[in-house]
Every structure is written in C-alpha cells, then in structure tokens.
Backbone as ProteinMPNN parsed JSONL, in Angstrom:
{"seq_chain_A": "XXXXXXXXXXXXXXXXXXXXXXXXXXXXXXXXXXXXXXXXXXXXXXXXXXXXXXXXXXXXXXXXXXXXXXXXXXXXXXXXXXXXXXXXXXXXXXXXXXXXXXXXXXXXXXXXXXXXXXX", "coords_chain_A": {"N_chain_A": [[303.352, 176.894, 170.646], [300.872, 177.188, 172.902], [300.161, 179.517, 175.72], [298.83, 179.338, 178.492], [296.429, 181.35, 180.558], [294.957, 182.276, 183.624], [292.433, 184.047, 184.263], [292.68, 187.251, 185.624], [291.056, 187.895, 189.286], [288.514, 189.747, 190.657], [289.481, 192.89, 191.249], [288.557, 194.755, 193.318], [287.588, 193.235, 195.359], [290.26, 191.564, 195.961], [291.133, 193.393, 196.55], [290.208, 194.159, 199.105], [290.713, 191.899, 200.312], [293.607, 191.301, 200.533], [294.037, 194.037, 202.191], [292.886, 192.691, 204.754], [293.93, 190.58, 205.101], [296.48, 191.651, 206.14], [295.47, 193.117, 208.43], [294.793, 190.858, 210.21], [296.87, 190.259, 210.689], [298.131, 191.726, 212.205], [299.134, 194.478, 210.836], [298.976, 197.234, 209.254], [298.156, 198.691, 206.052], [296.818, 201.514, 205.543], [298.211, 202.674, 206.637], [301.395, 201.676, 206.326], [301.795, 202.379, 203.874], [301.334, 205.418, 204.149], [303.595, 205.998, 205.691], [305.449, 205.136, 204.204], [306.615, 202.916, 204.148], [305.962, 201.251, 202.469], [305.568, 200.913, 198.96], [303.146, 202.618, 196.604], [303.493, 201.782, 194.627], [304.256, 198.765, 195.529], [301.832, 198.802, 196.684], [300.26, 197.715, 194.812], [301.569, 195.41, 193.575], [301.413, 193.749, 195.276], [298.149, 193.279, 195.508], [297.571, 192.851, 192.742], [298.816, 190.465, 192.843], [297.949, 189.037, 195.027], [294.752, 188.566, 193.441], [295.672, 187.429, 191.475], [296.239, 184.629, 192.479], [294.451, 181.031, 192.804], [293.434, 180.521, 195.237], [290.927, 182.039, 196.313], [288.604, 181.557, 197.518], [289.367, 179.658, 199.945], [290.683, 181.297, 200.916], [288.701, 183.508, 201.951], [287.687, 182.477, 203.597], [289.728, 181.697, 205.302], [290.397, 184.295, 206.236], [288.094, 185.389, 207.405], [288.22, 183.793, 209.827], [290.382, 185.326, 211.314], [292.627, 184.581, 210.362], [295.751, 183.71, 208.556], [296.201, 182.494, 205.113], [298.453, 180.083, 204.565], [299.202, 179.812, 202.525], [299.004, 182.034, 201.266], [300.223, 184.522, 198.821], [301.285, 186.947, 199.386], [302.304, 186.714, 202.433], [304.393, 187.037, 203.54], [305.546, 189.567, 203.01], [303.599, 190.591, 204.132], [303.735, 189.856, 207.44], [306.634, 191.26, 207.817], [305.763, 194.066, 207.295], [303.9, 194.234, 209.621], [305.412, 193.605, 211.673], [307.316, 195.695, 211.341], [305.833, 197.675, 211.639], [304.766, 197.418, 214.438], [307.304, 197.828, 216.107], [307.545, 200.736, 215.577], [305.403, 201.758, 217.076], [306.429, 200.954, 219.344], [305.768, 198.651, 220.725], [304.553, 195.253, 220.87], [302.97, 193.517, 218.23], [302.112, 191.571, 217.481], [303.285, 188.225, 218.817], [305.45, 185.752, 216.996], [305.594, 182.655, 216.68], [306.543, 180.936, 214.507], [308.189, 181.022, 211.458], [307.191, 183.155, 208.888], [306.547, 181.53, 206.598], [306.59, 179.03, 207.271], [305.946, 175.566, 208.167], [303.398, 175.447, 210.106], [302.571, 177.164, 213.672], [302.545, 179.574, 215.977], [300.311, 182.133, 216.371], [300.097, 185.087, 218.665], [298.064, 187.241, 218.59], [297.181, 191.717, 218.487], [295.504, 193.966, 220.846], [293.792, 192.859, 221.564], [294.37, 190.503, 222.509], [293.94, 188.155, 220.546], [293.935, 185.142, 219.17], [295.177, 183.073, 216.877], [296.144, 180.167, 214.665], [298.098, 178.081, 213.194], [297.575, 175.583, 210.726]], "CA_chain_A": [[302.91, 176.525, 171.98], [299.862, 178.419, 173.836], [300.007, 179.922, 176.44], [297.062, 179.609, 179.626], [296.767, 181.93, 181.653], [293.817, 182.065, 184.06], [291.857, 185.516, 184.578], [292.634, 187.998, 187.334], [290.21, 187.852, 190.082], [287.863, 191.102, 190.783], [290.212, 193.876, 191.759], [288.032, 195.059, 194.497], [287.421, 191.94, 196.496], [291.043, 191.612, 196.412], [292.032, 194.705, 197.657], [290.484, 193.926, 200.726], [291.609, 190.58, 200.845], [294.988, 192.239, 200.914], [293.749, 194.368, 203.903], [291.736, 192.109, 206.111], [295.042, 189.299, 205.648], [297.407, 192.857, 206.662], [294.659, 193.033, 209.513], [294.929, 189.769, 210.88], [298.325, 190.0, 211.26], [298.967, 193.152, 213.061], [299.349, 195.384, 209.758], [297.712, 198.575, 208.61], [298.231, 198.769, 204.212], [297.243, 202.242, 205.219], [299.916, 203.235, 207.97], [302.379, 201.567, 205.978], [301.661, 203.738, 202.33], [301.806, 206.893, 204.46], [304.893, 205.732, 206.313], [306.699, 205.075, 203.358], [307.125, 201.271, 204.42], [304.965, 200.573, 201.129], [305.045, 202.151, 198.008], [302.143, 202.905, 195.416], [303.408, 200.605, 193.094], [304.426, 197.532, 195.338], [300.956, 197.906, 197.276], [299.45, 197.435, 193.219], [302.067, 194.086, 193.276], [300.767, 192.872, 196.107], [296.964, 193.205, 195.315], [297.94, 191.838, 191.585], [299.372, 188.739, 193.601], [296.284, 188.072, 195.518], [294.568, 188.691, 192.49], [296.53, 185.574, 190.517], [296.035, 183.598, 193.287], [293.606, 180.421, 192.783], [293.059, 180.077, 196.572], [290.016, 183.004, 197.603], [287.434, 181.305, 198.054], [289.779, 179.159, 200.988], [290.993, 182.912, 201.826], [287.823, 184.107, 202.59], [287.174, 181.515, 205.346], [290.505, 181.63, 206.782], [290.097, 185.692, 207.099], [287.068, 185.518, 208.382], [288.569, 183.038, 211.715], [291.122, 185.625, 211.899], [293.755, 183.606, 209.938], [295.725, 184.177, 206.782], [296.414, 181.12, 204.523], [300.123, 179.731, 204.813], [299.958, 179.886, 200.922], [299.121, 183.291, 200.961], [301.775, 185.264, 198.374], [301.488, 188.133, 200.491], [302.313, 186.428, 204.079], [305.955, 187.426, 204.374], [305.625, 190.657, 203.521], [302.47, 191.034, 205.509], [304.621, 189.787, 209.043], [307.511, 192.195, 207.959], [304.944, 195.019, 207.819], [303.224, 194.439, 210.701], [306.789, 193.72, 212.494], [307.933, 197.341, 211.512], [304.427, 198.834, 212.695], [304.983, 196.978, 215.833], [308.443, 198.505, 216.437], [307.485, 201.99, 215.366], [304.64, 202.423, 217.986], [307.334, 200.944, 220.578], [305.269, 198.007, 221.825], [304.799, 194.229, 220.412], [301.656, 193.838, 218.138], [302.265, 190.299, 217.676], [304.547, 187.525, 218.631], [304.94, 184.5, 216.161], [305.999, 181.563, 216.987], [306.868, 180.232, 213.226], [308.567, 181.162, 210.192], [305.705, 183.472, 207.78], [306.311, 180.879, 205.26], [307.189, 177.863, 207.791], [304.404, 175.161, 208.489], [302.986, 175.324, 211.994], [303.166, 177.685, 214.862], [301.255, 180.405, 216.617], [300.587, 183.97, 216.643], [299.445, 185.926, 219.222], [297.949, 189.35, 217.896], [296.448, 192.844, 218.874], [295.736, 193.569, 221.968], [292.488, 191.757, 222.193], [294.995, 188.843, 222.698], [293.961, 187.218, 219.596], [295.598, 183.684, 218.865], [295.522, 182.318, 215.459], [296.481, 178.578, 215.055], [298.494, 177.729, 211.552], [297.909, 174.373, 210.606]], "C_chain_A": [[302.026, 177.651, 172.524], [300.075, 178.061, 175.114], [299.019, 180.637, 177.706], [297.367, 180.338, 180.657], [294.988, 182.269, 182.708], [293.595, 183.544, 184.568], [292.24, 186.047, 185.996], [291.209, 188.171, 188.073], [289.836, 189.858, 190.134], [289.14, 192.006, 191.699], [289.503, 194.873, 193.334], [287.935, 193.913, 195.599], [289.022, 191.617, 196.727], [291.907, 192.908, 196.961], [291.735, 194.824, 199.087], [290.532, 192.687, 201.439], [292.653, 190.269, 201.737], [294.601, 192.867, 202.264], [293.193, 193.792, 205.081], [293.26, 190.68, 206.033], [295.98, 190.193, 206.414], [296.941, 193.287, 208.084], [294.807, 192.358, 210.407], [296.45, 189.444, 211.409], [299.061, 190.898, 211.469], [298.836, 194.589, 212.405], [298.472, 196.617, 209.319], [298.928, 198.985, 207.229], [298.783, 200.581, 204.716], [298.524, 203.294, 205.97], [301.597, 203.01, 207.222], [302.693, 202.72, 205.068], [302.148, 204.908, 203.217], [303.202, 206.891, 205.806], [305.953, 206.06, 205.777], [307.13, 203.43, 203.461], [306.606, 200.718, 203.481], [304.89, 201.253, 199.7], [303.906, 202.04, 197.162], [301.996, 201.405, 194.685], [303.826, 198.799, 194.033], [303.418, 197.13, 196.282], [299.793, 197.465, 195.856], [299.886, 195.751, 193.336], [301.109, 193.464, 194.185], [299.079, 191.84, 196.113], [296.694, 192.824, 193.64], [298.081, 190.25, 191.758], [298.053, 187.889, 193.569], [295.322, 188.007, 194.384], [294.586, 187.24, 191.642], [296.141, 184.465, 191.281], [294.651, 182.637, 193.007], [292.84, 179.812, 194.071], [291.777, 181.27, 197.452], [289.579, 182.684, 198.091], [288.061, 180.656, 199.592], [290.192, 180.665, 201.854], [290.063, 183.56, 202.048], [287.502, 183.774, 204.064], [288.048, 181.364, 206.402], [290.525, 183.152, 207.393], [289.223, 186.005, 207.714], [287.357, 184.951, 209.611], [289.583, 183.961, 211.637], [292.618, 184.969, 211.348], [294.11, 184.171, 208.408], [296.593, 183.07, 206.435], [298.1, 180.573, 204.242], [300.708, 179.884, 203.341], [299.212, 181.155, 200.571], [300.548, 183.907, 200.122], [302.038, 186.398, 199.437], [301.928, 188.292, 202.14], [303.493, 187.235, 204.47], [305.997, 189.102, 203.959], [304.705, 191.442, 204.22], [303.542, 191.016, 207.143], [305.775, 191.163, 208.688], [306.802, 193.652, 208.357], [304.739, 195.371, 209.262], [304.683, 194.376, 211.759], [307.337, 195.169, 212.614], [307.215, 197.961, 212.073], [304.848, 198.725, 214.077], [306.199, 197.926, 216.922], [308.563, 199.617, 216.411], [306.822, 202.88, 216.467], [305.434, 201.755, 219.374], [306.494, 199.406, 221.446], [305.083, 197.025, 220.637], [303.2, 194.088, 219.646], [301.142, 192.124, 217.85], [303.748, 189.451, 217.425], [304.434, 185.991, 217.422], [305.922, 183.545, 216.677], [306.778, 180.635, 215.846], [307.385, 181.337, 211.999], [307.182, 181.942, 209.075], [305.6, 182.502, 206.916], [306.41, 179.203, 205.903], [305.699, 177.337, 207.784], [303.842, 174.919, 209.679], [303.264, 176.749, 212.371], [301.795, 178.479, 215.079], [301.13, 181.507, 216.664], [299.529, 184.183, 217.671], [299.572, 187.479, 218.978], [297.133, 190.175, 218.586], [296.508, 192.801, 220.768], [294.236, 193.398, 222.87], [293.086, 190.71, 222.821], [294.584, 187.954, 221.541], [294.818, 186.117, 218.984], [294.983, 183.423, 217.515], [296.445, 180.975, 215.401], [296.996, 178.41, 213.371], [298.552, 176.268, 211.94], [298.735, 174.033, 209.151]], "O_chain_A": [[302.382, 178.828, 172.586], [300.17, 176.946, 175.627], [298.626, 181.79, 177.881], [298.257, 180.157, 181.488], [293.964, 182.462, 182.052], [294.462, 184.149, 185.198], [292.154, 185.506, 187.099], [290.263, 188.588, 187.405], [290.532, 190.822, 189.815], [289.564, 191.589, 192.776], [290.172, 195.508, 194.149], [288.372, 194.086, 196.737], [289.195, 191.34, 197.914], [292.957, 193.138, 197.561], [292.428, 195.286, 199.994], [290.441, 192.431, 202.639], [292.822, 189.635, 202.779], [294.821, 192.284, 203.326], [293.07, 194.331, 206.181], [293.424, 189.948, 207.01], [296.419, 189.659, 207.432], [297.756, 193.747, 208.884], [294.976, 192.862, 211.517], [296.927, 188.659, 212.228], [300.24, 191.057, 211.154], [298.549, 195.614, 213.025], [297.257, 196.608, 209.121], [300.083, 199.398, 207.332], [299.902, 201.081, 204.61], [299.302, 204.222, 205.747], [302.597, 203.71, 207.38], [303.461, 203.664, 205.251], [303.284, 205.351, 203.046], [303.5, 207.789, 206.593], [306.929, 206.719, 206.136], [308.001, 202.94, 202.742], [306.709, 199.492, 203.499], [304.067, 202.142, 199.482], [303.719, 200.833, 197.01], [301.177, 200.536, 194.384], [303.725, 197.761, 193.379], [303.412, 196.018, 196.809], [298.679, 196.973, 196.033], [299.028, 194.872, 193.252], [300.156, 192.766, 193.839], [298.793, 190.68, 196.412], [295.545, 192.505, 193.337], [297.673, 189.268, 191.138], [297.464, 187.004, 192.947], [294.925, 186.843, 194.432], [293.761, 186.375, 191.35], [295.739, 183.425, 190.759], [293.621, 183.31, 192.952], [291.961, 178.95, 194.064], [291.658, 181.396, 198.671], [289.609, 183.01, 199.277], [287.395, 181.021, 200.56], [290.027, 180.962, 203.037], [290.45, 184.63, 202.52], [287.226, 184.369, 205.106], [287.856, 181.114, 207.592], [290.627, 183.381, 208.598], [289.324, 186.853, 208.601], [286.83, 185.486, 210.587], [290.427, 183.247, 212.179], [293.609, 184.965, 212.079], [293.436, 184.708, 207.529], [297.517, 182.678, 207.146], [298.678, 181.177, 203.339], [301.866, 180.012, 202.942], [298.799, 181.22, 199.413], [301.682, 183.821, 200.594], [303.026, 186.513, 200.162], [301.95, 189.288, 202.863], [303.585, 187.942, 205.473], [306.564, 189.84, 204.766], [304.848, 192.545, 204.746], [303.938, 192.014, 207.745], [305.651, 192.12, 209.451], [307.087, 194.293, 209.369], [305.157, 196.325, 209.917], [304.817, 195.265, 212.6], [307.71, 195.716, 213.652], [307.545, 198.773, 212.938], [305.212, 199.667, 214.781], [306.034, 198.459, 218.019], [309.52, 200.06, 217.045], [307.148, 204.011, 216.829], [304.982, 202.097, 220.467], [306.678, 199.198, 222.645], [305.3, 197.459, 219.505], [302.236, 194.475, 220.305], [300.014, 191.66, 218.013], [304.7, 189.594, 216.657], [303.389, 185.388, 217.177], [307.042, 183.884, 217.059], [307.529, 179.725, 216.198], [306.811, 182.411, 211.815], [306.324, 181.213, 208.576], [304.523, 182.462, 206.321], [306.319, 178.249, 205.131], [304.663, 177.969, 207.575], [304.029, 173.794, 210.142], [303.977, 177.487, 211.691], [300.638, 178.302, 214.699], [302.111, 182.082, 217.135], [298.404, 183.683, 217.662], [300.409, 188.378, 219.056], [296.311, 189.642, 219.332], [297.113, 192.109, 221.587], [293.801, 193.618, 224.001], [292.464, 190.011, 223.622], [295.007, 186.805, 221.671], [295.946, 186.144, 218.491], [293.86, 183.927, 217.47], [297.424, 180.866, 216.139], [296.21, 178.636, 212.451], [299.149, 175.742, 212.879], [299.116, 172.887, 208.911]]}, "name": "protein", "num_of_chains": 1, "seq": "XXXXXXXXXXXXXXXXXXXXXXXXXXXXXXXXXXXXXXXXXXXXXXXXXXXXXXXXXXXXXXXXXXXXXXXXXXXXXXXXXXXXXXXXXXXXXXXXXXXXXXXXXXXXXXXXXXXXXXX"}
C-alpha cells in the first residue's frame, strides 16, 4: 500500500501565516517565545501545522479581513495565547463570544475595537 502525502507548503509564507492569524487574535508568537508561554520546538509544530494545511490560499483572505479560518489547526492554541497575554498585561485584549473551535460567534479585539465575525 502507498502512501500520499501532499508537499509542505513554503516555510516562510507560513511562518507568517502563523503570525498574522496570532495577530488577529490578540497574540504576539514573539511575546509568547520570550515569555516562555511557547517553546522553540512547539512554535516549529505549529508553523509545520499551517504548513500541512490545504486551506492558504482561503487563509490568506480571511487574514487579510482580520479573521482567522475556523479550520485553522492553530486556532485554539492561538485564543489560549492571546488569553494568557491578555491576563499578563492586566487588561482584556479580546472578548470571544464562541468556543476557538465552536461554529459562530464574535470577537472583539485590540484596542482599535476590532470585531471579527466567524461564520
């Protein structure tokens, strides 16, 4: 039996895939790394993930509105991130309204007020 496996995507374009979805939803990659809330090796997993993923080209267009794709691998531990940032600097950086992995709801982020709409 063979075994298909479909090529990893450019390692640069997803590394700031990874940061501009960590962006959109409160997060700083590099605040976390030098926190300690991230290590070396599981911000490699992460940017491996996105990587595997057959969805960029749709993840380009939802990071560009400010949005990160509900079938993002990286969503839930993007919100946890940005949840600990939030709590560290003492003030709310966004509230969500939904489940990272649920379908629907709303975030309000930064403190532009930025809303984001999950459909």
């Amino acid at each position: 039996m063979t075994h298909l496996t479909a090529p990893l995507g450019n390692p640069a374009l997803h590394f700031e895939l990874t940061r501009l979805a960590a962006a959109n939803l409160g997060a700083s990659l590099s605040t976390a790394l030098a926190a300690g809330q991230l290590s070396g090796k599981d911000h490699a997993v992460m940017i491996t993930r996105c990587r595997a993923c057959p969805f960029a080209f749709e993840c380009v267009e939802a990071l560009a509105e400010g949005q990160v794709p509900l079938a993002c691998a990286n969503r839930s531990r993007l919100f946890e991130l940005a949840g600990s940032q939030a709590r560290k600097v003492g003030r709310v950086r966004c509230a969500v309204n939904a489940h990272p992995t649920g379908a629907g709801g709303v975030a309000i982020c930064g403190a532009q007020g930025m809303r984001t709409q999950d459909s």
